[in-house]
N, CA, C and O atoms as a printed pandas DataFrame, in Angstrom:
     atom_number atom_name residue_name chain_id  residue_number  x_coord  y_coord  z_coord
0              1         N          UNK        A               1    0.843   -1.173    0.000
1              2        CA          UNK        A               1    0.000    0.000    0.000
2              3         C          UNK        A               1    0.893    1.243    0.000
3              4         O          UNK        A               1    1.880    1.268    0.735
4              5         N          UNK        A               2    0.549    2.410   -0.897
5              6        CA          UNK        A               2    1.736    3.333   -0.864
6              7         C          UNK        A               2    0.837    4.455   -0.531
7              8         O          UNK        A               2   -0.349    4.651   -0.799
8              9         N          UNK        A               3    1.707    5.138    0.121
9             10        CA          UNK        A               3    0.992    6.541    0.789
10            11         C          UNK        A               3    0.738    7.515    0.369
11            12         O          UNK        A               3    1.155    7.260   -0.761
12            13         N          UNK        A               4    0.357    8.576    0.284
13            14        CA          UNK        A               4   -0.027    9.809   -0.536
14            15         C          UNK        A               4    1.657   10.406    0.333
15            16         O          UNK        A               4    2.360   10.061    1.282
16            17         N          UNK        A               5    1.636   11.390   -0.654
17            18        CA          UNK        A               5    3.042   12.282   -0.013
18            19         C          UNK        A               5    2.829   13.334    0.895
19            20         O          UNK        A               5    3.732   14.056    1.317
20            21         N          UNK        A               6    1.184   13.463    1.316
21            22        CA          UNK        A               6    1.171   14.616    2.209
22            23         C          UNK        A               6    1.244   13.975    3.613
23            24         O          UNK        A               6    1.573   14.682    4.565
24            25         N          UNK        A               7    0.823   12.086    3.864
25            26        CA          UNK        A               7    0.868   11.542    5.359
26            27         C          UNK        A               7    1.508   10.879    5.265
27            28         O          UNK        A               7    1.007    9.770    5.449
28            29         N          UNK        A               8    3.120   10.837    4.917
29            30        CA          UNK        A               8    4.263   10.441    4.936
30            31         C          UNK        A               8    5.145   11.162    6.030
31            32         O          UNK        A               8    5.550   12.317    5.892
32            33         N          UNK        A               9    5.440   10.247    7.296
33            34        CA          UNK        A               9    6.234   10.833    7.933
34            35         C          UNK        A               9    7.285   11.305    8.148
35            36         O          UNK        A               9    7.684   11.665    9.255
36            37         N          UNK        A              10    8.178   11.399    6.591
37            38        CA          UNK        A              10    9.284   11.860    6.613
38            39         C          UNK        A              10    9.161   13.200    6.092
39            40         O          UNK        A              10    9.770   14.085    6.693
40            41         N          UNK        A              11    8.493   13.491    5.103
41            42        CA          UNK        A              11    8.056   14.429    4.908
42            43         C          UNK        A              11    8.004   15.692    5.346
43            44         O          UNK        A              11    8.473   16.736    4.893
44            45         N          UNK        A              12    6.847   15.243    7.060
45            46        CA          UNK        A              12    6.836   16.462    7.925
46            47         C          UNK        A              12    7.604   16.561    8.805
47            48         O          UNK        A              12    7.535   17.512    9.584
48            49         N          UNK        A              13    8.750   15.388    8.939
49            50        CA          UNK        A              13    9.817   15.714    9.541
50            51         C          UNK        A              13   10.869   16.532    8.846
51            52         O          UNK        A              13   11.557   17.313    9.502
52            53         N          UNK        A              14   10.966   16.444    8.039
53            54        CA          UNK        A              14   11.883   17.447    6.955
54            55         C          UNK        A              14   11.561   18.537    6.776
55            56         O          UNK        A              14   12.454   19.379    6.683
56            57         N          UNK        A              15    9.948   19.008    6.642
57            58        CA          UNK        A              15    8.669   20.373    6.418
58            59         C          UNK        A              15    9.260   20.974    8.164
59            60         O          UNK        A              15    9.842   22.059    8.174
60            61         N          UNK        A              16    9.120   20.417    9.181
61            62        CA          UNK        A              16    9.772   20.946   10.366
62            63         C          UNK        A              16   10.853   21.217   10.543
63            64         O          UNK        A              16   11.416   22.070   11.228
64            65         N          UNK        A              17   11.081   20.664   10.072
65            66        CA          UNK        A              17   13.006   20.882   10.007
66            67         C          UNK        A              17   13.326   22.131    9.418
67            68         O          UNK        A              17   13.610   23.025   10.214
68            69         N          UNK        A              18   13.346   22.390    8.258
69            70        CA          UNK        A              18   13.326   23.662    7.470
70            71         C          UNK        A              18   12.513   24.674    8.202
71            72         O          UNK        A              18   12.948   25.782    8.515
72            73         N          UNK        A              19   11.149   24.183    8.497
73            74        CA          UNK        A              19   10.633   25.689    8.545
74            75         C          UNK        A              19   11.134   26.207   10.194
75            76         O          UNK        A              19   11.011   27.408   10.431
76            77         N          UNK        A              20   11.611   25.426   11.147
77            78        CA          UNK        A              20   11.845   25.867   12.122
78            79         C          UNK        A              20   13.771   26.745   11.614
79            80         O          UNK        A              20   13.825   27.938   11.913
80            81         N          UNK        A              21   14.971   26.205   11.006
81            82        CA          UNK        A              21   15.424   26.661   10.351
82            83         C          UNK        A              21   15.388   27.714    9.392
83            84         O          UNK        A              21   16.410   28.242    8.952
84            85         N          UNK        A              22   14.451   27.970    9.125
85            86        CA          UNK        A              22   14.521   29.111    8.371
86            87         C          UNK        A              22   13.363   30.407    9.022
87            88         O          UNK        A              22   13.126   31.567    8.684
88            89         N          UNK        A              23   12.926   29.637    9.932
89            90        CA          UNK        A              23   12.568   31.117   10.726
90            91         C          UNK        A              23   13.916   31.745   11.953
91            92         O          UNK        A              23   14.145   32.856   12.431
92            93         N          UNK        A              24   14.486   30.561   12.084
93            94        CA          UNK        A              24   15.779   31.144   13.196
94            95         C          UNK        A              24   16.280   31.537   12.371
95            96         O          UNK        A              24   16.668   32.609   12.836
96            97         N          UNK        A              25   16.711   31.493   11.109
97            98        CA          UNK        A              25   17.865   32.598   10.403
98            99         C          UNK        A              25   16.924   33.460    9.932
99           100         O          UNK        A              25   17.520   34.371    9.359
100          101         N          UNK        A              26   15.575   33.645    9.886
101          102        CA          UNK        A              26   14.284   35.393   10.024
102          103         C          UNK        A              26   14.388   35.924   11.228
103          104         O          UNK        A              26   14.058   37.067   11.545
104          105         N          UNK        A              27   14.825   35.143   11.873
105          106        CA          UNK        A              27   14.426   35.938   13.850
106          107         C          UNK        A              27   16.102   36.655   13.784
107          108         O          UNK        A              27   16.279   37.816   14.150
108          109         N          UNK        A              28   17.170   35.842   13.307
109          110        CA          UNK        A              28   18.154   36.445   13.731
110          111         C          UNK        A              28   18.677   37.372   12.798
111          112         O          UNK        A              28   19.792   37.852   13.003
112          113         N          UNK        A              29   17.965   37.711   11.720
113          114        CA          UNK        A              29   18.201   38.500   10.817
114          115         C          UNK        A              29   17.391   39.972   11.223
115          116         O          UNK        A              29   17.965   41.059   11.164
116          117         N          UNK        A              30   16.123   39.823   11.594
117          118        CA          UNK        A              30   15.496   41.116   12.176
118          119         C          UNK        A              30   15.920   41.298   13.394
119          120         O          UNK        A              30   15.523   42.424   13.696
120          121         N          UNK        A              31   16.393   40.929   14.119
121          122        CA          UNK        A              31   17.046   41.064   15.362
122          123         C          UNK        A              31   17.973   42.074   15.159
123          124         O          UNK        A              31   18.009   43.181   15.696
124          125         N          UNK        A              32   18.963   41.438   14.070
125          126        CA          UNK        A              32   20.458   42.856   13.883
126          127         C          UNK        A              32   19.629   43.916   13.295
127          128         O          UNK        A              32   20.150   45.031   13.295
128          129         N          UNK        A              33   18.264   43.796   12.715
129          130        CA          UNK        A              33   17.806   44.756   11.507
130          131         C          UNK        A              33   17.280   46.064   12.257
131          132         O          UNK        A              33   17.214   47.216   11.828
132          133         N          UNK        A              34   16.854   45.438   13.764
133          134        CA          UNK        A              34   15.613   45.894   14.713
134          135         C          UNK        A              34   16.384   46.612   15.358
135          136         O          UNK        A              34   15.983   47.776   15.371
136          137         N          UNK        A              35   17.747   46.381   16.160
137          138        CA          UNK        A              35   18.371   46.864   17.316
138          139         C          UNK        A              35   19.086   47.942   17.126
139          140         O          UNK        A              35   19.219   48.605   18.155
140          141         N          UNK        A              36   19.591   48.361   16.204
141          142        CA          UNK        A              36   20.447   50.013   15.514
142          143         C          UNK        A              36   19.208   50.575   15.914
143          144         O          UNK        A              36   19.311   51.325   16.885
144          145         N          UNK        A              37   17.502   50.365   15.223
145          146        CA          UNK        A              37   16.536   51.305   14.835
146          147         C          UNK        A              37   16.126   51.376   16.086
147          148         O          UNK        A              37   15.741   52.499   16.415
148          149         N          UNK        A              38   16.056   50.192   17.251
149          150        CA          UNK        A              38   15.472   51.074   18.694
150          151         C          UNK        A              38   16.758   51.704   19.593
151          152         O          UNK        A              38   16.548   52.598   20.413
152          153         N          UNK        A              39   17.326   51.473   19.495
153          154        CA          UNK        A              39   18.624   51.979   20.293
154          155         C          UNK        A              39   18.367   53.607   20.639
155          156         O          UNK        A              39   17.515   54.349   20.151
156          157         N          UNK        A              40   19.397   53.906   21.648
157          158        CA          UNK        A              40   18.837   55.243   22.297
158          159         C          UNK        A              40   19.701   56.471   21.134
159          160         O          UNK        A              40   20.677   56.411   20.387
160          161         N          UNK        A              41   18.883   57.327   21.444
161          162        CA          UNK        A              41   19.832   58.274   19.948
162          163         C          UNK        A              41   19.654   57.871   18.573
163          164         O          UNK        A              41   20.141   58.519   17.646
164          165         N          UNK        A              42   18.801   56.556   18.370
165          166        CA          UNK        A              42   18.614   56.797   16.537
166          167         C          UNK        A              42   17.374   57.945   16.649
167          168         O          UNK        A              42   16.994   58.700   17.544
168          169         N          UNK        A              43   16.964   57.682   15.309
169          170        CA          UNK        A              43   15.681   58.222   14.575
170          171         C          UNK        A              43   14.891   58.678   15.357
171          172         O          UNK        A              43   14.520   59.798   15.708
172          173         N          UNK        A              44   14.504   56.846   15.777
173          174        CA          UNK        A              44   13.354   56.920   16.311
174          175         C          UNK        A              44   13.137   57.006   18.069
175          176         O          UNK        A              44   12.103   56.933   18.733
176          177         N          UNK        A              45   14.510   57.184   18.470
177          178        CA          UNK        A              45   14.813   56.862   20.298
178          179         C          UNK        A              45   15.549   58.056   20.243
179          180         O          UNK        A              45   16.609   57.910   19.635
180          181         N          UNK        A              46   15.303   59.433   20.766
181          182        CA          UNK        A              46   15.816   59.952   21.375
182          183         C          UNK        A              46   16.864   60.104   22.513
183          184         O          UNK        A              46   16.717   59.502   23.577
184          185         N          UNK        A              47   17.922   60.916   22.274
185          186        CA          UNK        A              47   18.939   60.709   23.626
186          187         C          UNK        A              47   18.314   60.904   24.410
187          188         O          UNK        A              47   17.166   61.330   24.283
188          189         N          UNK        A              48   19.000   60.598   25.705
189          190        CA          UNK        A              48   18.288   60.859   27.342
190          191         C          UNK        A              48   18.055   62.025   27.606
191          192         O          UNK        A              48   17.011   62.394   28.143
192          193         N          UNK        A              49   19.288   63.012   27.160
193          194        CA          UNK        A              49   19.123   64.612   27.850
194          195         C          UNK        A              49   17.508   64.534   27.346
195          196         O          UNK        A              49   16.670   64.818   28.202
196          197         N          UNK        A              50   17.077   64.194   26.114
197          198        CA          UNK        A              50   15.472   65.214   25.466
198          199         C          UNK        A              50   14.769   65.098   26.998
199          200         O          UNK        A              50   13.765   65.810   26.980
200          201         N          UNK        A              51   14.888   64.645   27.929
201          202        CA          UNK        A              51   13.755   65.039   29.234
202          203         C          UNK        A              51   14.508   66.625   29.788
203          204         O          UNK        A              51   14.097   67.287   30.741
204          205         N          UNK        A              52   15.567   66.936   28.992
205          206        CA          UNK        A              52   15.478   68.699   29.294
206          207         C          UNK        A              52   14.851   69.130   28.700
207          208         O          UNK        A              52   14.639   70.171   29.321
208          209         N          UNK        A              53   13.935   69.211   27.327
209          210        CA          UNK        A              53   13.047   69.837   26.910
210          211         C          UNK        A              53   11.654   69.213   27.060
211          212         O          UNK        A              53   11.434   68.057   27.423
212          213         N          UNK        A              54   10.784   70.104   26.742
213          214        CA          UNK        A              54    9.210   69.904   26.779
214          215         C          UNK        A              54    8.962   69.129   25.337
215          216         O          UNK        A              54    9.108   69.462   24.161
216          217         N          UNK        A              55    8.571   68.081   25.928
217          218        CA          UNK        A              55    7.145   67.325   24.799
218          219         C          UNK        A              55    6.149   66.805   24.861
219          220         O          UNK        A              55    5.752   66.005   25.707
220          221         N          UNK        A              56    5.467   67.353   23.649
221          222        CA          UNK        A              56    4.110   67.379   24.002
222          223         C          UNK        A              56    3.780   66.177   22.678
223          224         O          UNK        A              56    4.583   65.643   21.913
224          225         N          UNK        A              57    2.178   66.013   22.785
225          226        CA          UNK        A              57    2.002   65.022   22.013
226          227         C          UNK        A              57    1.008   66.087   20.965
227          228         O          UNK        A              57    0.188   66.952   21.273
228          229         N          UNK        A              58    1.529   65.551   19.494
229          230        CA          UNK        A              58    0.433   66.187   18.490
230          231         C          UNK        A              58   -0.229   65.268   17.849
231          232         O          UNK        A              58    0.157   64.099   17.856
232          233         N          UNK        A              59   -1.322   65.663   17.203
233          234        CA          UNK        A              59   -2.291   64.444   16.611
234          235         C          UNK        A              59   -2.127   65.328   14.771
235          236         O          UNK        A              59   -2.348   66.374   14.160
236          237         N          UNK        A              60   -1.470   63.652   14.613
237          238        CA          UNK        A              60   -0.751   63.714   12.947
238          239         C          UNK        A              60   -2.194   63.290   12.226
239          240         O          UNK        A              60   -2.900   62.296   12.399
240          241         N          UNK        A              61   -2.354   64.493   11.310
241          242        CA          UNK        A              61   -3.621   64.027   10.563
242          243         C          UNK        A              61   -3.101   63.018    9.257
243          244         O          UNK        A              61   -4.007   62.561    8.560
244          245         N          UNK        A              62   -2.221   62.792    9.035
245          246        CA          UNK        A              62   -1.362   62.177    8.009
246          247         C          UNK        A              62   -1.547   60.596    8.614
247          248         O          UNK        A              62   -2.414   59.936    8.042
248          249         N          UNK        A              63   -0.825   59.948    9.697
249          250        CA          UNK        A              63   -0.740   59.351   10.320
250          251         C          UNK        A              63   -2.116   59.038   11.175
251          252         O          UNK        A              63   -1.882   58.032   11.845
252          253         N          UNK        A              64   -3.411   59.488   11.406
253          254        CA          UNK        A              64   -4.129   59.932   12.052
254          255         C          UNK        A              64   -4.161   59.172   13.551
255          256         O          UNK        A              64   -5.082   58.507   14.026
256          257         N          UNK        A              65   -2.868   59.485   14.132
257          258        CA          UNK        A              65   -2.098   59.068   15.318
258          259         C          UNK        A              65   -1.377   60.775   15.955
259          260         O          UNK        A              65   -1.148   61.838   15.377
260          261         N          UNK        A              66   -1.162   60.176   17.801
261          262        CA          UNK        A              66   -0.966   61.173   18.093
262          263         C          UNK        A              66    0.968   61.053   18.178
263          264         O          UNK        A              66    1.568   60.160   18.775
264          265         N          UNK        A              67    1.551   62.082   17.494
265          266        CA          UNK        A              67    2.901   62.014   17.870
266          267         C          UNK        A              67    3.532   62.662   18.415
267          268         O          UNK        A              67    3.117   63.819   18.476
268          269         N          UNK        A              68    4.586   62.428   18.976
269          270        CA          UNK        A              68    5.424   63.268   20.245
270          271         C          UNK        A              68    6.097   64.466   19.383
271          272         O          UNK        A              68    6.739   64.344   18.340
272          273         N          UNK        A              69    5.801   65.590   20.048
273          274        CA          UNK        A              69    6.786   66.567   19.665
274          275         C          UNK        A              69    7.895   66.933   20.847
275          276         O          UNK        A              69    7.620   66.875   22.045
276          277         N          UNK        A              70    9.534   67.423   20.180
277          278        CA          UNK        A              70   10.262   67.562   20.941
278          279         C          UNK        A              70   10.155   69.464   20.708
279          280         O          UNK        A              70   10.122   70.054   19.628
280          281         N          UNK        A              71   10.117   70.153   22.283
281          282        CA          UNK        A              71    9.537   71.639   21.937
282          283         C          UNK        A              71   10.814   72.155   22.277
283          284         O          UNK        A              71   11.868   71.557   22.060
284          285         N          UNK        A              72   10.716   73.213   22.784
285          286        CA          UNK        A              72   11.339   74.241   23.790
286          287         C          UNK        A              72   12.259   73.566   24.853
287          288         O          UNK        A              72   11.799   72.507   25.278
288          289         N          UNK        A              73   13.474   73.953   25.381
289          290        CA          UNK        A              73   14.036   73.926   26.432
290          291         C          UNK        A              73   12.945   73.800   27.826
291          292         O          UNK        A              73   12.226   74.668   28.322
292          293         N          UNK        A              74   13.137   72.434   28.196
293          294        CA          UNK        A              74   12.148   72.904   29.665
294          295         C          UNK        A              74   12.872   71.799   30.425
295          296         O          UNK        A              74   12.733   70.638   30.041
296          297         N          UNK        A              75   13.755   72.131   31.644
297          298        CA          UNK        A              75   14.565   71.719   32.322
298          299         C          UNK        A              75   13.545   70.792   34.016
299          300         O          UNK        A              75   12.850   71.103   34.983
300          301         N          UNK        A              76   14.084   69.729   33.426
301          302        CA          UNK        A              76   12.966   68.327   34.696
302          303         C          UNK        A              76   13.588   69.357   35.764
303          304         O          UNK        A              76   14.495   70.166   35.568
304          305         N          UNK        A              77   12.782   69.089   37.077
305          306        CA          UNK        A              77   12.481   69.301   38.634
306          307         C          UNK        A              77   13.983   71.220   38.006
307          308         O          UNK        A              77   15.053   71.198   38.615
308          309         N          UNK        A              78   13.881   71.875   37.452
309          310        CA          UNK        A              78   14.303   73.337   36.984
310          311         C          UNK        A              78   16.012   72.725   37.083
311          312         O          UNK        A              78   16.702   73.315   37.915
312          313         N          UNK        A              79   16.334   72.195   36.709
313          314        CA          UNK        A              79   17.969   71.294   36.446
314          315         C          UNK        A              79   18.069   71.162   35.333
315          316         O          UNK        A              79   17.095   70.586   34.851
316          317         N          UNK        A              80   19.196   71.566   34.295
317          318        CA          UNK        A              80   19.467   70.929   33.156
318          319         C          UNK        A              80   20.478   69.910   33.399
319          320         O          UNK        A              80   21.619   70.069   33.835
320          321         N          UNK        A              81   19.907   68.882   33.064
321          322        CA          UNK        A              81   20.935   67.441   33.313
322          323         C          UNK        A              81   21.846   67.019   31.582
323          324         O          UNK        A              81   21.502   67.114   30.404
324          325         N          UNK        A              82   23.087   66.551   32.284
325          326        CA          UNK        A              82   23.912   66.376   31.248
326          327         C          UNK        A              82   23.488   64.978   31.000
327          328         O          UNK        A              82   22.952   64.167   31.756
328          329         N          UNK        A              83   23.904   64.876   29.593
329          330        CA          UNK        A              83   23.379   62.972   29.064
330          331         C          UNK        A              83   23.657   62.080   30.265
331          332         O          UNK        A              83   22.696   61.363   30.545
332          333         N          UNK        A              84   24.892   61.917   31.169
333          334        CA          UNK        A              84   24.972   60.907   32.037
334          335         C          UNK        A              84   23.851   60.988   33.138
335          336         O          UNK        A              84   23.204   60.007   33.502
336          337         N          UNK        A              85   23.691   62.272   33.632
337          338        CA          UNK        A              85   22.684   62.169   34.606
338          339         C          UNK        A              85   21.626   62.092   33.763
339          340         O          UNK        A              85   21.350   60.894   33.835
340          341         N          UNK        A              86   20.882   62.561   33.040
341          342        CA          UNK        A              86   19.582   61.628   32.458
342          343         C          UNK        A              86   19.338   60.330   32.013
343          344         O          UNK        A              86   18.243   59.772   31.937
344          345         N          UNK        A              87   20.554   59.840   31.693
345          346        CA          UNK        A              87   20.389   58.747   31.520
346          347         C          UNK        A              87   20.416   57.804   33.240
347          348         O          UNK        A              87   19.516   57.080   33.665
348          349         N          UNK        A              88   21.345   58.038   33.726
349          350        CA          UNK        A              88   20.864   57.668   35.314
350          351         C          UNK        A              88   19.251   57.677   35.593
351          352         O          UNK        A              88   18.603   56.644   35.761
352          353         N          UNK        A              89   18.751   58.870   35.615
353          354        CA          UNK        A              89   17.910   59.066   36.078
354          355         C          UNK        A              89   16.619   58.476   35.331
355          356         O          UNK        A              89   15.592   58.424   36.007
356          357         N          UNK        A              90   16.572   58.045   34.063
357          358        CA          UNK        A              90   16.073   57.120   33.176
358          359         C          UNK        A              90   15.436   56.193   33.904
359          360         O          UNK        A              90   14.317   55.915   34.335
360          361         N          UNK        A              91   17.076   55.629   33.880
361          362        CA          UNK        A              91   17.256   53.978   34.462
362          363         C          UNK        A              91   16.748   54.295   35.685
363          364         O          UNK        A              91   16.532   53.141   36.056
364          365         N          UNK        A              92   16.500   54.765   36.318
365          366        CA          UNK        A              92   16.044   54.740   37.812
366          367         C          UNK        A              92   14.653   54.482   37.560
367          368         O          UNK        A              92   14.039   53.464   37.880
368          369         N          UNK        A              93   14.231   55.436   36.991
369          370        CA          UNK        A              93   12.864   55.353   36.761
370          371         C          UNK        A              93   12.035   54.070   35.888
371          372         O          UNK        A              93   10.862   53.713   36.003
372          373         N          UNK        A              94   12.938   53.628   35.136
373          374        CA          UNK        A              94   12.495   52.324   34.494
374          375         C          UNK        A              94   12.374   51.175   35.941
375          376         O          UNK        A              94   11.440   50.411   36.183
376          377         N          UNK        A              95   13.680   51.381   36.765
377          378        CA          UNK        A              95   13.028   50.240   37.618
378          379         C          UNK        A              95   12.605   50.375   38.427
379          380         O          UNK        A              95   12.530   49.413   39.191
380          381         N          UNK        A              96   12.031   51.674   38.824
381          382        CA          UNK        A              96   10.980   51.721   39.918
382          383         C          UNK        A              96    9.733   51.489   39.002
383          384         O          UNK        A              96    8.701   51.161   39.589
384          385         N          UNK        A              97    9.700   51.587   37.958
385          386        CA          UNK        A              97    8.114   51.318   37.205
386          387         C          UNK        A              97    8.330   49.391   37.135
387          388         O          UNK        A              97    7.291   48.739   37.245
388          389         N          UNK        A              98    9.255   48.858   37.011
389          390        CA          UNK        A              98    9.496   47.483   36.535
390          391         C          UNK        A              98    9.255   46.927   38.027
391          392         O          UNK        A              98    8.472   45.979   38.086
392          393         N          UNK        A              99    9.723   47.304   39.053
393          394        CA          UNK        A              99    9.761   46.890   40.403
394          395         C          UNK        A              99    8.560   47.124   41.128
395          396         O          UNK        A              99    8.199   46.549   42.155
396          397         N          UNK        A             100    8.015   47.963   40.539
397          398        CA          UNK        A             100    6.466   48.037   41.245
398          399         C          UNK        A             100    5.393   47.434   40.546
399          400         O          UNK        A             100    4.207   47.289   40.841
400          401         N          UNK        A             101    6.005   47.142   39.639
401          402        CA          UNK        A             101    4.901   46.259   38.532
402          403         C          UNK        A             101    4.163   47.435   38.369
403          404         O          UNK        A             101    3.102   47.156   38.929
404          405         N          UNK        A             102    4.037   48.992   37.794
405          406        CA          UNK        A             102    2.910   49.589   37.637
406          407         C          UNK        A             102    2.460   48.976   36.427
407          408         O          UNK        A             102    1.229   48.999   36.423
408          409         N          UNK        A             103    2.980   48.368   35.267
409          410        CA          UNK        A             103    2.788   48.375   33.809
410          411         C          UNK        A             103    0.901   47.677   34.458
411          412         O          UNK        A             103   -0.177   48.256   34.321
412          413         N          UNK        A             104    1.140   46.482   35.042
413          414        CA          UNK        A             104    0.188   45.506   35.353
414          415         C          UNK        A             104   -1.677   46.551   35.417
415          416         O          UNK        A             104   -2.754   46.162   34.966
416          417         N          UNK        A             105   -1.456   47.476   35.923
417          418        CA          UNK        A             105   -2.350   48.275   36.163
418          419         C          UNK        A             105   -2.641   49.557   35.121
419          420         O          UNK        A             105   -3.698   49.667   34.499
420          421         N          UNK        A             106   -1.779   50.295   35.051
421          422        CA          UNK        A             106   -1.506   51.685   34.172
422          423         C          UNK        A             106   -1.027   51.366   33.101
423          424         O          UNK        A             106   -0.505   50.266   32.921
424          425         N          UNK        A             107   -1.134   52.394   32.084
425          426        CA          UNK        A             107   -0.259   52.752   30.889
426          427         C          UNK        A             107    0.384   53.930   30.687
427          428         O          UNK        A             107    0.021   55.022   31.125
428          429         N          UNK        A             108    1.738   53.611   29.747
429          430        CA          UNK        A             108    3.080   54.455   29.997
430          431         C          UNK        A             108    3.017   54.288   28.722
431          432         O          UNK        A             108    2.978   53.138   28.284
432          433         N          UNK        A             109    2.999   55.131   28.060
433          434        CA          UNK        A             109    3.447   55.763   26.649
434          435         C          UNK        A             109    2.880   54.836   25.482
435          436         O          UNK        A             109    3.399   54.550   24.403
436          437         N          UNK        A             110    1.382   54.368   26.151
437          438        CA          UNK        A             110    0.914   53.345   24.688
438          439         C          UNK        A             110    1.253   51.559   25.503
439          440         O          UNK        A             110    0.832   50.610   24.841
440          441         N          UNK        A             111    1.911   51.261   26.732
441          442        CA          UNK        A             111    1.908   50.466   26.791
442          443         C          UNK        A             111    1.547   49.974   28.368
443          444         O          UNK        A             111    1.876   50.724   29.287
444          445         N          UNK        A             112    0.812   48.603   28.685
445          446        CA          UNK        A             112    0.486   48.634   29.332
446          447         C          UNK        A             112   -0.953   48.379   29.723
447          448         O          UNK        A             112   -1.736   48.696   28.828
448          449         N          UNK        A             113   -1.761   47.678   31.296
449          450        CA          UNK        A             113   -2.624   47.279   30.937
450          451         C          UNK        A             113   -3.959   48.178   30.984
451          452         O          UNK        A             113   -5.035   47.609   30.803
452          453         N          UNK        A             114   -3.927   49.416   31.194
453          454        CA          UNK        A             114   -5.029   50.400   30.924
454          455         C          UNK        A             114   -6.218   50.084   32.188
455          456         O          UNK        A             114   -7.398   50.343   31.952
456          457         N          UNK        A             115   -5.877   49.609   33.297
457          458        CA          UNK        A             115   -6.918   49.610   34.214
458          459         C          UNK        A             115   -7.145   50.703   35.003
459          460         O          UNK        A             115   -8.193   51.214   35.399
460          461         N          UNK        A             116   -5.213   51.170   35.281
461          462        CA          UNK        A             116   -5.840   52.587   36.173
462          463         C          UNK        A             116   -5.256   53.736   35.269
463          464         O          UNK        A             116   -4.885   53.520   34.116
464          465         N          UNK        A             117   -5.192   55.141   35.951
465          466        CA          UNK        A             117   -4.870   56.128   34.871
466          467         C          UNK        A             117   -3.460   56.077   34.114
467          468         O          UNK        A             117   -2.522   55.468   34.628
468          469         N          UNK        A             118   -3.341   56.679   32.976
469          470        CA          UNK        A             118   -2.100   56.724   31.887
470          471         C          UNK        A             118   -1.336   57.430   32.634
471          472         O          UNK        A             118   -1.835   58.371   33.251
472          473         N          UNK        A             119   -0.210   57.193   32.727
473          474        CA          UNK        A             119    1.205   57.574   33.401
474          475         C          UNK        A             119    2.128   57.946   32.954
475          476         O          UNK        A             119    3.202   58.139   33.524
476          477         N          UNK        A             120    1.648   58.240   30.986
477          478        CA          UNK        A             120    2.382   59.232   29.826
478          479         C          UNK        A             120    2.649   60.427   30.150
479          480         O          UNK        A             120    3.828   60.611   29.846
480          481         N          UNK        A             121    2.208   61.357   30.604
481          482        CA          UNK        A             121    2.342   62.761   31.122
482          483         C          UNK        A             121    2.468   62.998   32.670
483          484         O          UNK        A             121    1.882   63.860   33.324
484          485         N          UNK        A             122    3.245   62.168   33.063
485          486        CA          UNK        A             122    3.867   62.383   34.412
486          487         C          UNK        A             122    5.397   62.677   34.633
487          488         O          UNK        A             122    5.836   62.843   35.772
């Protein structure tokens, strides 16, 4: 009795084989593709100092999304901090939000579970 070629078990051992293979060389290819473009200081990631100026959010009729604008000089707690201390002070703040678990409850810049108030403009 001979089998059709689609319930042949070598088949989908080989169909697995490849496709798990060729998504690890897709994962590790967008990986190098992904990490330049979020990194702090490209395009799209601002250096740390930008918490010396004011930004506000505008609503892109193009995009019909709201996007961050970087404004005016406006110096956190009236301090202009040099890149090392903002970036300190970053990181501080990332793990007091990570350590308190706020994400679980609130949302921070679009992310997050939206139960209690947004914590974007704080």
């Amino acid at each position: 009795m001979t089998s059709k070629w689609w319930a042949n078990e070598n088949f989908w051992r080989k169909t697995a084989v490849w496709v798990t293979a060729s998504m690890t060389v897709i994962l590790i290819v967008l990986t190098f593709d992904t990490i330049p473009k979020i990194s702090v200081g490209s395009e799209r990631v601002p250096a740390y100092s930008v918490i010396n100026q004011r930004i506000d959010y505008v609503f892109n009729k193009e995009r019909n999304f709201q996007v961050p604008v970087i404004g005016q000089a406006e110096p956190l707690f009236g301090k202009t901090l040099n890149e090392e201390e903002a970036e300190a002070l970053v990181t501080w703040g990332k793990k007091i939000t990570q350590g308190r678990n706020c994400m679980n409850c609130h949302t921070l810049l679009g992310n997050g579970a939206g139960y209690g108030s947004s914590c974007s403009c704080v």
